[in-house]
Residue, then its C-alpha position, 0 to 999 in steps of 0.5 A: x316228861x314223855x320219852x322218845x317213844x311216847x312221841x313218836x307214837x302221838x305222831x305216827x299217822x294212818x295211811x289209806x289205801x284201796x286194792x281193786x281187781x278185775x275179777x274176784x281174787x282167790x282166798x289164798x291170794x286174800x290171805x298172801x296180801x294181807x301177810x305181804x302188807x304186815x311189812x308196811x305195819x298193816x292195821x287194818x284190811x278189810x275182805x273183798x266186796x264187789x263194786x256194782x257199775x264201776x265204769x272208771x277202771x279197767x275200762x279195755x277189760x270187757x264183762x268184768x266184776x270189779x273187786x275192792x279191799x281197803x287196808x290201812x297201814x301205819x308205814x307210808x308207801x308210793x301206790x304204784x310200789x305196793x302195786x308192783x308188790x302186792x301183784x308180784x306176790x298174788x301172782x295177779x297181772x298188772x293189767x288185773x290189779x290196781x292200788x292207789x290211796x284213799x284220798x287219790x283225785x282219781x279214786x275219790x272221782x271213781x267213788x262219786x261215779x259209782x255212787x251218781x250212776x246208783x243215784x240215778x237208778x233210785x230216782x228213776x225207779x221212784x219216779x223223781x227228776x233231776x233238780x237243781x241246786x237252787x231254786x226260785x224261790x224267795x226263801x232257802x229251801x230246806x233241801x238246799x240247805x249245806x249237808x255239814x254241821x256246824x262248821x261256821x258261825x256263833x256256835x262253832x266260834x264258842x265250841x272254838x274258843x272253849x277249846x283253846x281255853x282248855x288247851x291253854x289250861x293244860x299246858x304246863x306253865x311257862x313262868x319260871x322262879x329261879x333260886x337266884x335272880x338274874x338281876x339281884x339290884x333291879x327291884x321289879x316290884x318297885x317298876x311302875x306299869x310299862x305303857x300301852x296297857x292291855x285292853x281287856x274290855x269286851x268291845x263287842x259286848x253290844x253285839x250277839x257275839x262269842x265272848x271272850x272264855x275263861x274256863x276250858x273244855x276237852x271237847x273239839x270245836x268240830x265232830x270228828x265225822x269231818x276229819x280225815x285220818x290225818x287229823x285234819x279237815x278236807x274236801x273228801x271229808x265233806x258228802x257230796x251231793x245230788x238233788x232231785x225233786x218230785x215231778x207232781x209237787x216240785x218239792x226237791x230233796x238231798x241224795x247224800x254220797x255217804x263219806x268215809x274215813x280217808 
């Protein structure tokens, strides 16, 4: 049996955030964050990386280079407090510095901005068009076909019913044998069946349909790629997406923002 320890271990969870900055910190103020941070249980941080047309931040700040580091902690923290903390502790003005959490509205819309305004200057220098995101066309293109996986349908149900399968053949059993019975005078063998019996037919074998799963498997139903640190699936894990169509041929392609964990 897992001790308390071992539990609390399964159930802790990584926090995301981001740390931006009007201009390029110092190494010296680098290193006093990443120590500040080890308070807050820091896993993971990485080093300054300068953000090309970030128009979302510091907008009263003329001819600034914005600055971004992400760092991962295991204790959960409100923005503005580690904003507070972590400007106090670098010497940085409130003005200069910003924190929020990765998965934030405003962050994540910051993100898409930088990434749409790059977009542009790759189809503007490959001589594409802005397109739209269905045509008029009989038949789906395969350009407008869905960026995700398989996150629905016959094949994602069978990769979902194994899983439970294997989840149910992991679970210790429930049925207990006691040394005594409760009721030594009731003899349950001797009890005839109690009504309504259970259906175990298959009423859609005449369909193409996942059938029912005896045998279990380990492998999750979804690839992990769509799953944010929390465990579980959301919008921010799902690429956002531009389309964009040569002038000459009309045929239309996918620009894919890349997505990462949050």
């Amino acid at each position: 049996m897992k001790n308390f320890k071992e539990y609390l271990a399964e159930s802790s969870k990584d926090h995301n955030y981001v740390i931006k900055f009007s201009q390029q910190p110092t190494e010296e103020q680098v290193q006093i964050i990443g120590e500040w941070l080890k308070r807050y249980e820091l896993r993971a941080i990485t080093p300054p990386e300068k953000i090309v047309d970030d128009h979302k931040d510091f907008i009263d700040i003329p001819n600034k280079d914005v600055y971004k580091m992400s760092f991962t902690i295991g204790t959960p923290a409100v923005s503005y407090i580690l904003q507070q903390d972590l400007r106090l502790c670098s010497n940085i003005p409130e003005k200069y510095i910003v924190v929020r959490g990765a998965s934030e509205p405003i962050e994540r819309y910051a993100e898409y901005d930088v990434w749409n305004r790059l977009a542009d200057k790759e189809a503007e220098n490959s001589g594409d068009e802005h397109a739209a995101r269905l045509s008029t066309n009989r038949e789906y293109d395969a350009a407008e076909q869905p960026p995700a996986g398989q996150l629905f349908g016959n094949e994602y149900n069978k990769g979902l019913l194994k899983y439970l399968a294997g989840v149910a053949d992991s679970r210790p059993s429930m049925e207990v044998h006691p040394s005594a019975p409760l009721f030594s005078w009731l003899q349950m063998e001797d009890i005839e069946p109690g009504e309504p019996m259970q259906d175990t037919s298959d009423f859609n074998a005449q369909f193409n349909t996942p059938k029912p799963v005896t045998k279990g498997g380990n492998k999750e139903p979804i690839d992990n790629y769509y799953v944010n640190s929390k465990g579980t699936m959301s919008d921010n894990s799902i690429p956002k997406v531009k389309f964009v169509k040569d002038p000459k041929t009309g045929k239309a392609k996918q620009m894919v923002q890349p997505v990462e964990k949050n």
